[in-house]
C-alpha positions in Angstrom: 26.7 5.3 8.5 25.8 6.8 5.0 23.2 4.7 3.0 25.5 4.1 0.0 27.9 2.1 2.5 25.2 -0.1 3.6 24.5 -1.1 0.0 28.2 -1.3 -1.2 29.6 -4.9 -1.2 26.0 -6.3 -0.6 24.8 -7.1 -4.3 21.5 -9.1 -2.7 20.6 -6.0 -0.9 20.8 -3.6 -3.9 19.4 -6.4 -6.2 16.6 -6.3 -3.7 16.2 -2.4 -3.8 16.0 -2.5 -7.5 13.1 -5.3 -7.7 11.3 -3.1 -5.4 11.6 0.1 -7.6 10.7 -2.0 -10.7 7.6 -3.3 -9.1 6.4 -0.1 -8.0 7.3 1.3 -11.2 4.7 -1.3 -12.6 2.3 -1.3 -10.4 1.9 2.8 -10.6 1.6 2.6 -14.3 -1.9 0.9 -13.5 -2.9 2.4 -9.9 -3.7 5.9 -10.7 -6.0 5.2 -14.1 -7.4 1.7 -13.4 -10.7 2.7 -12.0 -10.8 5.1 -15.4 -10.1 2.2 -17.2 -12.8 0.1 -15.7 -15.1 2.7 -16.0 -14.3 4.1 -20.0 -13.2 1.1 -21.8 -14.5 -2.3 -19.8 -18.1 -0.2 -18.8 -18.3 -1.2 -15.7 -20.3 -0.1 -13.2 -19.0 2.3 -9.8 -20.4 -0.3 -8.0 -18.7 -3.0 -9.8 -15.2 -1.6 -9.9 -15.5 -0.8 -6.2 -16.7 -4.5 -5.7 -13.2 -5.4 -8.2 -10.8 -3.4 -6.0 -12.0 -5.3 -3.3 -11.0 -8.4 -5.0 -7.8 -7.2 -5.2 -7.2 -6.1 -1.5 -8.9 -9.7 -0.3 -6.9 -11.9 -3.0 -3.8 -9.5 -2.3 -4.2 -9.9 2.0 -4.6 -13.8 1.1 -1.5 -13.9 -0.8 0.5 -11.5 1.8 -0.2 -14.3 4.6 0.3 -17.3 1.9 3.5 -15.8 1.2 4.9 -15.0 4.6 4.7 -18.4 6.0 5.8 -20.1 2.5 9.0 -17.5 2.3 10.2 -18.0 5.6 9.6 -21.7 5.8 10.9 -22.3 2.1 13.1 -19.5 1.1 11.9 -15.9 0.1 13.4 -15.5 -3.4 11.7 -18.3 -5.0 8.4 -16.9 -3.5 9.3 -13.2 -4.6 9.6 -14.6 -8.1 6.7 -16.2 -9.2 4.5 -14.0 -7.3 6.1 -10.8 -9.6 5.1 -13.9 -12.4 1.5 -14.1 -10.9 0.6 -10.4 -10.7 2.4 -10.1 -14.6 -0.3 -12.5 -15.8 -3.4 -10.6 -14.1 -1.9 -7.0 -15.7 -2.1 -9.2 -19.0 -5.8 -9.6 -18.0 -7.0 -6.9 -17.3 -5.4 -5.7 -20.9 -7.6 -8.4 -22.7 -10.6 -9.0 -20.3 -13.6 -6.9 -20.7 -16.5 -9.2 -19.3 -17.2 -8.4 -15.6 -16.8 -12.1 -14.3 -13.1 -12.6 -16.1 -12.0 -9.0 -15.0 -12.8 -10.2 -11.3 -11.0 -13.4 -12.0 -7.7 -11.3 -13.3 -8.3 -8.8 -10.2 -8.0 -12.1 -7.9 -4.9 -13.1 -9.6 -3.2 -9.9 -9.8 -3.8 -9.3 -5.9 -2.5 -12.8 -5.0 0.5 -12.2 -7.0 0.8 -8.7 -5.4 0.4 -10.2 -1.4 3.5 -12.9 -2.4 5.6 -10.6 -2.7 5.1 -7.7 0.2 6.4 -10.6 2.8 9.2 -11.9 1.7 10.7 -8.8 0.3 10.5 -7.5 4.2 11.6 -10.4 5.3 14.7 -10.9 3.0 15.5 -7.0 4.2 15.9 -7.9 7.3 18.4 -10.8 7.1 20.6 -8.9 4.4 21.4 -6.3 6.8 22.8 -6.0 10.9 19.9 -5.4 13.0 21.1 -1.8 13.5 20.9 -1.0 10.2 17.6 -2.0 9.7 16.0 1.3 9.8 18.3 2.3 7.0 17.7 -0.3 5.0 14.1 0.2 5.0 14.2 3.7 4.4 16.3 2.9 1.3 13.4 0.5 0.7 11.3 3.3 0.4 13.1 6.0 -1.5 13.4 3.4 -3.7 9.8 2.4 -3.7 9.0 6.5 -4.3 11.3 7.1 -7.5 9.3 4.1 -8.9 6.0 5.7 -8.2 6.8 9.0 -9.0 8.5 8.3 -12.3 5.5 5.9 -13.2 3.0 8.7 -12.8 5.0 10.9 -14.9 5.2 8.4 -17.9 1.7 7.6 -17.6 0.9 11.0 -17.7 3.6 12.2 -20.6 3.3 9.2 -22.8 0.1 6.4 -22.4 -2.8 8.8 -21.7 -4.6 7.4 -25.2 -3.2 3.9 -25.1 -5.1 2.2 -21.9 -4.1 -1.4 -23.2 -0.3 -0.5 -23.7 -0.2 0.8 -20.0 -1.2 -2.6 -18.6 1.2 -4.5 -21.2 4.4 -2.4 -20.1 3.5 -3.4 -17.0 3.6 -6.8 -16.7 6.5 -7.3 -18.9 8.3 -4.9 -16.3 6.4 -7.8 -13.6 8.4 -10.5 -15.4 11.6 -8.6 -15.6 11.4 -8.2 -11.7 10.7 -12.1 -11.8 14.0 -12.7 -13.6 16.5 -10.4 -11.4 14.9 -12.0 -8.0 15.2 -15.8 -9.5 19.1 -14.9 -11.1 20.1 -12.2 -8.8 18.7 -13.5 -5.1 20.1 -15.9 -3.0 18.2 -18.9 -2.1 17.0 -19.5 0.9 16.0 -17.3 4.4 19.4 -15.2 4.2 21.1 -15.5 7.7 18.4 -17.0 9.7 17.0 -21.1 9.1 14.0 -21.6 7.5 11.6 -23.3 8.8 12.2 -23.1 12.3 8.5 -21.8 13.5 6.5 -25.0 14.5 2.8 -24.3 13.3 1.2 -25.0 16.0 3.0 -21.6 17.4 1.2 -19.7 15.1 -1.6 -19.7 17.7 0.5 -17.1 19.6 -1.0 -14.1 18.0 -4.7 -14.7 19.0 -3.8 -14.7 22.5 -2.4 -10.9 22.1 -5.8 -8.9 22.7 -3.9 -6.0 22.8 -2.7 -6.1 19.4 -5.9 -7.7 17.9 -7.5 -4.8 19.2 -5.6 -2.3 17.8 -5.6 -3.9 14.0 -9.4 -4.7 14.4 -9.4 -0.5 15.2 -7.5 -0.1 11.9 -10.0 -2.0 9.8 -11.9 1.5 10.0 -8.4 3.5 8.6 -8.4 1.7 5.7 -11.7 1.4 4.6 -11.3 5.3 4.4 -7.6 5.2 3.3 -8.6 3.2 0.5 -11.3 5.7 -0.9 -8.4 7.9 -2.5 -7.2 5.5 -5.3 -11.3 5.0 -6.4 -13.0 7.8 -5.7 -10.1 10.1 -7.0 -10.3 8.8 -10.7 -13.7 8.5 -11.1 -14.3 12.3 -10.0 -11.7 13.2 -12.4 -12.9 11.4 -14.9 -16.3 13.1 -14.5 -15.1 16.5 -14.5 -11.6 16.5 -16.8 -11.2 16.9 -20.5 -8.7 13.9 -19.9 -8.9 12.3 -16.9 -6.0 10.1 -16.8 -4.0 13.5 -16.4 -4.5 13.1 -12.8 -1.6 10.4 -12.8 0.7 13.2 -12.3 -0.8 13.0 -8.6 0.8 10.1 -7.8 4.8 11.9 -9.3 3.9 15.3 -7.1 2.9 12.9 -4.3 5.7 10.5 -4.1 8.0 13.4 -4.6 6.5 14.9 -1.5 7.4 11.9 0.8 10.8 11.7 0.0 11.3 15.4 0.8 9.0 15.6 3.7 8.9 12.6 5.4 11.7 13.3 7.6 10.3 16.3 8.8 7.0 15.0 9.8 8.8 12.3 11.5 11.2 14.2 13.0 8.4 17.3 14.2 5.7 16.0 14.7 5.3 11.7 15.1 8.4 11.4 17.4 6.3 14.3 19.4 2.8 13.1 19.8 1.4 9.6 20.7 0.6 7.2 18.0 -3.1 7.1 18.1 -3.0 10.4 18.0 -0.6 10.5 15.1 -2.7 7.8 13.1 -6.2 9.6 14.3 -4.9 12.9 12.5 -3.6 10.9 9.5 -7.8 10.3 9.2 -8.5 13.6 9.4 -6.5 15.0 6.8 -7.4 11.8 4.4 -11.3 12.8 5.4 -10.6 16.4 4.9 -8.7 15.6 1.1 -11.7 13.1 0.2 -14.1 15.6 1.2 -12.4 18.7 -1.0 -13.3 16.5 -4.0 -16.8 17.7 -4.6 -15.6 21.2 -5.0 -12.8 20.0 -7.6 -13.0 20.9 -11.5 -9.3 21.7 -12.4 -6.4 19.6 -12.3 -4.5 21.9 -9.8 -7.5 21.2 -7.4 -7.1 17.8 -7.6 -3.1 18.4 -6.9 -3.8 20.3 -3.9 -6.1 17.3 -2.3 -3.5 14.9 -3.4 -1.6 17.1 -0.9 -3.9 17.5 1.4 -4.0 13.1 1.7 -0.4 12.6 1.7 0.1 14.6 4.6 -2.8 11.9 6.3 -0.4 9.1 5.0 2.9 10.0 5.9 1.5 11.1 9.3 -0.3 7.3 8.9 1.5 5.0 7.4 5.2 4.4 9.9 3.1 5.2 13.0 1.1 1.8 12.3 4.0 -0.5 11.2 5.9 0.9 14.3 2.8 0.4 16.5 2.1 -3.5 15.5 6.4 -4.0 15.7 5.5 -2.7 19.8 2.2 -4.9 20.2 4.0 -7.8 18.6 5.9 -11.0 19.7 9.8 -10.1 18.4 9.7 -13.8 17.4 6.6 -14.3 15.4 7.1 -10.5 14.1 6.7 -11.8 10.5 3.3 -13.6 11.0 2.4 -10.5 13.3 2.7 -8.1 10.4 1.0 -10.5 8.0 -2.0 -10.8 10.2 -1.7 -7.2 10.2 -2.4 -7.5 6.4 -5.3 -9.5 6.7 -6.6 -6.8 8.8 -6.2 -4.4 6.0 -7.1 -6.2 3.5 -10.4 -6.5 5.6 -10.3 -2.5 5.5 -9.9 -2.4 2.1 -12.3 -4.9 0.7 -14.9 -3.2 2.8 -14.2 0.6 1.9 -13.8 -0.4 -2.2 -17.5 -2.2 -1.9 -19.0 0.9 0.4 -17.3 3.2 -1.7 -18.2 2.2 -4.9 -21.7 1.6 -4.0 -21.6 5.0 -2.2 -20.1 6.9 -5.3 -22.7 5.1 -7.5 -26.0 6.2 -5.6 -24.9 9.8 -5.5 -25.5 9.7 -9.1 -21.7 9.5 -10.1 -20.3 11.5 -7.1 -22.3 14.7 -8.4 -24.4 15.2 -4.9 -22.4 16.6 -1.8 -23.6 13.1 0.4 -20.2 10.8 -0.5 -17.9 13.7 0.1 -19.7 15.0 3.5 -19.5 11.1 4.6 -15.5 10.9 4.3 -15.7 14.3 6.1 -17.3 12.9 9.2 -15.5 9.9 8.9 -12.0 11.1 9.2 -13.1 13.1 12.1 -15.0 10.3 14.4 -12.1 7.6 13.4 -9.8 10.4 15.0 -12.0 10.6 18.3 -12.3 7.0 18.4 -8.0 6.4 18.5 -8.3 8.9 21.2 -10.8 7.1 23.6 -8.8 4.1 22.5 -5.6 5.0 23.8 -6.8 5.3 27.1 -7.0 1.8 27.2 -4.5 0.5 29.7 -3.6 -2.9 27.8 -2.2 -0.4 24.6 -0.4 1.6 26.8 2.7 -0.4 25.9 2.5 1.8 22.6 5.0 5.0 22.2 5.8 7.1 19.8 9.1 6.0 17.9 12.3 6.1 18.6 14.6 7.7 15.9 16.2 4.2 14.8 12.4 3.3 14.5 11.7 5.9 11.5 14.5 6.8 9.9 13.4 8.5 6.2 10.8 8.0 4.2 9.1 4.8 4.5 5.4 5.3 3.7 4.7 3.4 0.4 2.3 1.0 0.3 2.7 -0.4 1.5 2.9 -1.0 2.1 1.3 -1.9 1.8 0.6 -0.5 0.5 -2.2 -0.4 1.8 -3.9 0.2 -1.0 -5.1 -2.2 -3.2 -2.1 -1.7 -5.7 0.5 -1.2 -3.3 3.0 -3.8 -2.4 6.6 -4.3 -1.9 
């Protein structure tokens, strides 16, 4: 079926694609020059705006499990909107804060806004559509996510490059105008299925799965390296750059790149090989782009290890969510995925501290020890998936079926992974 005909006649669903490329939009005007931000204008420390991003991911994780048992016990469009209301009021923050303490107190209310949101706007996905045309609903969910991020890096770097508080401004009124299309445009509600049905005391379910705790406790280690591109990226550029904000054009040549390639890495190479091996060489090639970074003094460098990482994530990013939708209970699938995110945010919060302190004691990322480190990481958490899928318990994990992966689904993650990555 063509994508246009699953949207036609099913306003919620495009009303629900739209949100999604407005808050992506928004969040990618801040993503790619925040830690520059932090660093230039607010004076923080590497250390400390490692330690803030991992306020972020933990307050952002917290919110993503919040969010996914309040949406589907309560209705997902009243949770979609005041959580694009939440993270609107932490952009604001960040515009106006500059003392350390407030600017960790608007990083924990911009995450938790962020989390709200990544649950329910799966969730409300998947009762909009047939479950056949899942797969093409998501992957519509993710070209859409990808024109927001791409033309966000492209204003940013065209237009704001010398007005930082502008930047965070624009963003969280386009925040509050995703708020307003999901409270006007939404229905109320859990779309087709009944909210409310999950007793809590079934939410036990998951910790008996060893299997899948396993595997997401393994992933902890994928995103605490994962995570390193969004700060370590900026602050090198910043170092070495006559502007480094220019580097936001990343973020365009990178999101351009998934929608193009996706589908052939899917199609070539994921459907082809077994997951942990998939997701081990996604660390590689994020290890391998972190690593290029000490030798990088012009932008085009930086471009080329932009490259280099989004090959990692789009080898990365639909191997994991198809991995957990294996290991996981078809009827607690939501709560599996948001204890997923706890996982990551775990990852994060742990990479953003290591890496800031790491970047910090290398006096500012100018010794080779940081880069040499992501190296070596990228390369054992690869030989560590491979030992690990030997495991008999995970053997119940195959690559995906072509319904599983459709197009291009790898934005944030979301996700998002990464600590500005959502919906």
């Amino acid at each position: 079926m063509p994508t246009h005909s699953i949207i036609k006649g099913n306003r919620p669903l495009l009303s629900l694609l739209i949100i999604v490329f407005i808050t992506h939009l928004g969040s990618y005007l801040v993503l790619p020059v925040l830690p520059i931000l932090l660093k230039v204008e607010t004076g923080l420390t590497a250390a400390q705006i490692g330690f803030t991003l991992a306020v972020i991911s933990m307050f952002m994780q917290t919110g993503s499990v919040v969010g996914g048992i309040l949406a589907d016990r309560t209705g997902r469009r009243f949770i979609i909107a005041i959580g694009a209301l939440i993270r609107a009021a932490g952009l604001i923050g960040f515009a106006y804060f500059s003392t350390y303490y407030l600017v960790l107190l608007t990083a924990a209310v911009s995450g938790f806004g962020l989390g709200l949101n990544a649950p329910s706007t799966k969730a409300f996905i998947s009762s909009l559509v047939k479950e056949d045309m899942r797969s093409t609903a998501f992957s519509l969910r993710g070209i859409f996510a990808n024109i927001g991020m791409a033309l966000a890096g492209l204003t940013v770097f065209a237009l704001f490059t010398d007005n930082s508080r502008l930047i965070f401004i624009t963003a969280a009124v386009i925040y509050v105008s995703a708020s307003i299309i999901s409270w006007f445009f939404l229905p109320a509600g859990c779309g087709d299925e009944n909210c409310g049905e999950v007793k809590w005391s079934e939410y036990k379910e998951a910790l008996k799965n060893i299997p899948f705790l396993v595997f997401v406790i393994a992933t902890i280690f994928v995103w605490a390296l994962y995570v390193q591109f969004a700060l370590v990226l900026p602050l090198r550029a910043e170092s070495v750059l006559k502007n480094g904000k220019d580097i936001s054009i990343i973020w365009t040549i990178n999101s351009v790149t998934v929608i193009l390639v996706q589908t052939l890495i899917t199609k070539n190479i994921i459907r082809n090989i077994h997951p942990l091996t998939s997701v081990g060489l996604g660390t590689v090639f994020i290890g391998l782009s972190l690593g290029s970074l000490f030798f990088a003094n012009t932008l085009f460098f930086f471009v080329f290890a932009g490259l280099f990482f989004i090959v990692g994530e789009m080898l990365l990013m639909p191997t994991l969510d198809t991995s957990i939708s294996q290991l996981a209970a078809a009827r607690f699938l939501g709560m599996f995925f948001g204890l997923a995110s706890v996982f990551t945010g775990i990852g994060e919060a742990i990479g953003n501290f290591l890496g800031g302190r790491l970047f910090e004691l290398s006096a500012g990322g100018e010794n080779a020890a940081p880069y040499i480190v992501y190296a070596l990481a990228g390369v054992t958490i690869f030989l560590g998936m491979q030992l690990l899928r030997r495991w008999r318990p995970l053997t119940i994990i195959q690559p995906p079926k072509p319904a599983d992966t459709a197009s291009p689904i790898t934005d944030s993650a979301s996700s998002h992974p990464n600590p500005i990555k959502e919906s």
